[in-house]
N, C-alpha and C positions, 0 to 999 in steps of 0.2 A: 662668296658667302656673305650675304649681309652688303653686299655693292663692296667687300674688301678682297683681292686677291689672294690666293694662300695656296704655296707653292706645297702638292701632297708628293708629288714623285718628280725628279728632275733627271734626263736623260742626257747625257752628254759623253763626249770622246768615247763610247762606246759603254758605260759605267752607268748605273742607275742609284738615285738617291732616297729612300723613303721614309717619308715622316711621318711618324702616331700613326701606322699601319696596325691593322688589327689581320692577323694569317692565322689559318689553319693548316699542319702537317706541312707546314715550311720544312725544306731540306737546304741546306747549302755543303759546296767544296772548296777544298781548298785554293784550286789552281783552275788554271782553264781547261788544261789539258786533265786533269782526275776524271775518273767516270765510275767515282765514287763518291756519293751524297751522303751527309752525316744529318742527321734531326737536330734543328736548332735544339740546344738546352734551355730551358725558363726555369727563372728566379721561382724558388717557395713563395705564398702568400706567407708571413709573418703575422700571427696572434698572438696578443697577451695576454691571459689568461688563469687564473687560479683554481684551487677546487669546486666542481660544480656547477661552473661557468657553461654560458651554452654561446659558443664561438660562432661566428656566420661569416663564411669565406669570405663574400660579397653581395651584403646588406639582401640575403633570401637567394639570391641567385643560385642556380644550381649548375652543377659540371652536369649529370645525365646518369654517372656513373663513381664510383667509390673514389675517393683520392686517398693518398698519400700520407700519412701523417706523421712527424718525428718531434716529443716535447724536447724540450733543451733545459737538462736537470743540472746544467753545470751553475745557477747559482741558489742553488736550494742547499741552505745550510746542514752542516756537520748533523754528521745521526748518533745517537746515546749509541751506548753500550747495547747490543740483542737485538735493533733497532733497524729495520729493510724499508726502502721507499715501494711504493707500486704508485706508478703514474704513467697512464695510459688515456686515450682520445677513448671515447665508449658514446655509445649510440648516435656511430657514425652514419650520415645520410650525405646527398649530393652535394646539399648547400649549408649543413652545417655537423658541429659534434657537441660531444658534452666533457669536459676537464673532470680529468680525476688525478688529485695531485693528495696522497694520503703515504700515511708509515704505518706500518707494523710494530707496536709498541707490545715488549715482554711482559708477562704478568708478572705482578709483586712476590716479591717471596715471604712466606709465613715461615716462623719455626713452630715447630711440633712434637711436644711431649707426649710419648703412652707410656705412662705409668698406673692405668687400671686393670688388675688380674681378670682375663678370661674365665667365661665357664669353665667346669673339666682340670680343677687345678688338684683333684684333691689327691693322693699318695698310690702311687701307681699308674696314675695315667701318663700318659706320653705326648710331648714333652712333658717332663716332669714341672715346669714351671712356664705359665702362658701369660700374654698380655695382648688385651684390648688392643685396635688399632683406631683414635680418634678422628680419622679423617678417611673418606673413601679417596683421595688421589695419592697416589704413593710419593717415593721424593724425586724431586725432578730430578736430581745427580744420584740418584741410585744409591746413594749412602746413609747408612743407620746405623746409629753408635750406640750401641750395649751397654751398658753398668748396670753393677750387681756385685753382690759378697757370696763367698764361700769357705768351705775347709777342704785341706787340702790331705792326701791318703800319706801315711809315712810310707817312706822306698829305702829309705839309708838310715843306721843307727852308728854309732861312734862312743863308746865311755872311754876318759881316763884318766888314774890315781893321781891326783898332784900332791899328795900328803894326808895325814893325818885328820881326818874329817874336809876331805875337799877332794871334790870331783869336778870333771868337766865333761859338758856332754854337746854330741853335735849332733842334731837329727836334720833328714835332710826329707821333704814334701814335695809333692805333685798333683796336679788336677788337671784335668783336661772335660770342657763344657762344649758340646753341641748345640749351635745358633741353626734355627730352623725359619722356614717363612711359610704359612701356607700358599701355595700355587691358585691361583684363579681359577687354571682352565681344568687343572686336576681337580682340583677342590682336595687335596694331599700337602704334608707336611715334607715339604723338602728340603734337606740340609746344605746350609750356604759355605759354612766353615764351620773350625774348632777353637777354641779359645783354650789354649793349655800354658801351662807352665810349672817351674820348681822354684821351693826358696828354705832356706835354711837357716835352721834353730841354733843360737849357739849359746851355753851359759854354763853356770856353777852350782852345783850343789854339795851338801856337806856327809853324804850316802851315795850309796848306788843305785839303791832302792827309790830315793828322791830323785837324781840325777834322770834315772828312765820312765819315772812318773811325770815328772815335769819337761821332759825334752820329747816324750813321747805326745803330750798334750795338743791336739790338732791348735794351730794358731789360724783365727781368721784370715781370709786375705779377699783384697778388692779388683775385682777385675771391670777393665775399657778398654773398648775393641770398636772400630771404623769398620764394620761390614756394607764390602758391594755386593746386592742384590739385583737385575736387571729385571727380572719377570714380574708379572703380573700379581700384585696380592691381593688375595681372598681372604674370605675367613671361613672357620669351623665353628659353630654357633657363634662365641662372640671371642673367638682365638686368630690371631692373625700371629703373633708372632711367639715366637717360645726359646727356653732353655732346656738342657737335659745332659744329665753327668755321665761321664763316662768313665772316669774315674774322679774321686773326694765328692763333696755334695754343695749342693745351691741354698746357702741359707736367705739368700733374699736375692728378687729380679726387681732391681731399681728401676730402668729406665731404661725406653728407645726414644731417642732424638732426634727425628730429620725433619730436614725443611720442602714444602713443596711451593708451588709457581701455579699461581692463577692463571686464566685463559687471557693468550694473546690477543688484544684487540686494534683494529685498523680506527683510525684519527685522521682528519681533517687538516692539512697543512696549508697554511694562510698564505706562502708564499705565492706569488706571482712568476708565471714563465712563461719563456715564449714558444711558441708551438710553428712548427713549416708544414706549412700545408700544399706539398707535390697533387700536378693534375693526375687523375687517372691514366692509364697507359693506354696507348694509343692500342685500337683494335686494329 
């Protein structure tokens, strides 16, 4: 070549030598004696490459047929918290691809007050006590925390004389409040749980008469409750969520509290990797 000699294949003691051979569907064995041939293995092409990048195996050239492709995600940094990679070769063709090197980032969390009365609150309706829901996605942890006041119904009475103008009295109370949510797909009021409980009166008066006036006297009390919900919520005109006694009464529905999560969206990751790109399989 060129008036210089250049030794391509060298045959000697029976053994042949070759250099910068270019083969197709080369097979070799182990031994002389096997009469079993293995498919040479070849090396991956190696690309570097980042998001969105348009790789070319060998500057246009083309295989004929689909190759191979494996990125190598071992040095793309640490993922947040909720946080999935997707990276993937996409609009593969003979001679080249396109890099997709992106994460799945969680949406932000908002907290969420409904503290506006619904339609339909007025004395006799059911729930007996409703509230607005200020957002159409509900909470992404399924959890809504209730507050609210009530009185509570007497169950237990106790007088007794400790002397001469002095009394002692124990009255003992109970309430129990049905948490409701309306259903989506029903478009119905379904109940999640109850919120009950007892608490008791204790004190002195200087009568009897006093003593069961004053021991009898419903005492306020404050209820908060963590209710899971998993279904779907709707509303009833502008009712999504409600209260309703079962026993004592609801003088105020303070507050539902949950937090919900924006839409997750896919991002753009800067990093560079490298990508092997295997030939197609032999037909």
């Amino acid at each position: 070549m060129g008036g210089v000699i250049v030794d391509v294949a060298v045959f000697s003691g029976g053994k042949a030598q070759i250099k910068n051979a270019l083969l197709r569907n080369a097979k070799v064995s182990n031994s002389d004696a096997s009469q079993i041939f293995h498919e040479i293995e070849m090396r991956p092409i190696v690309l570097l490459g980042g998001d969105g990048a348009t790789l070319q195996y060998q500057g246009g050239d083309s295989y004929f047929g689909t190759p191979r492709i494996e990125p190598d995600m071992s040095g793309l940094p640490a993922l947040g918290a909720g946080e999935i990679y997707t990276v993937s070769p996409i609009n593969v063709s003979g001679s080249q691809f396109t890099a997709k090197v992106k994460k799945i980032v969680g949406g932000s969390l908002a907290n969420q007050n409904a503290n506006v009365y619904g339609a339909g609150q007025a004395t006799g309706s059911f729930p007996s006590h409703v509230m607005q829901k200020p957002t159409i996605p509900d909470a992404y942890n399924d959890q809504y925390y209730f507050t609210g006041n009530g009185l509570g119904v007497l169950y237990e009475e106790s007088y007794e004389l400790l002397g001469p103008n002095s009394w002692r009295y124990e009255t003992k109370f109970t309430y129990s409040i049905g948490v409701y949510f309306v259903n989506l797909q029903s478009l119905t009021w379904q109940l999640a749980t109850t919120i009950s409980g007892n608490f008791t009166r204790v004190g002195n008066a200087t009568s009897q008469a006093q003593a069961q006036s004053v021991g009898r006297n419903q005492t306020p009390f404050a209820f908060a409750r963590s209710v899971i919900y998993s279904g779907d919520i709707g509303d009833i005109g502008a009712r999504s969520f409600g209260l309703h006694p079962n026993s004592g009464s609801i003088t105020n529905f303070a507050n539902v509290a949950y937090t919900t999560q924006s839409a997750a969206t896919e991002v753009s990751v800067g990093t560079l990797i490298p990508w092997r790109v295997y030939p197609p399989a032999s037909s």
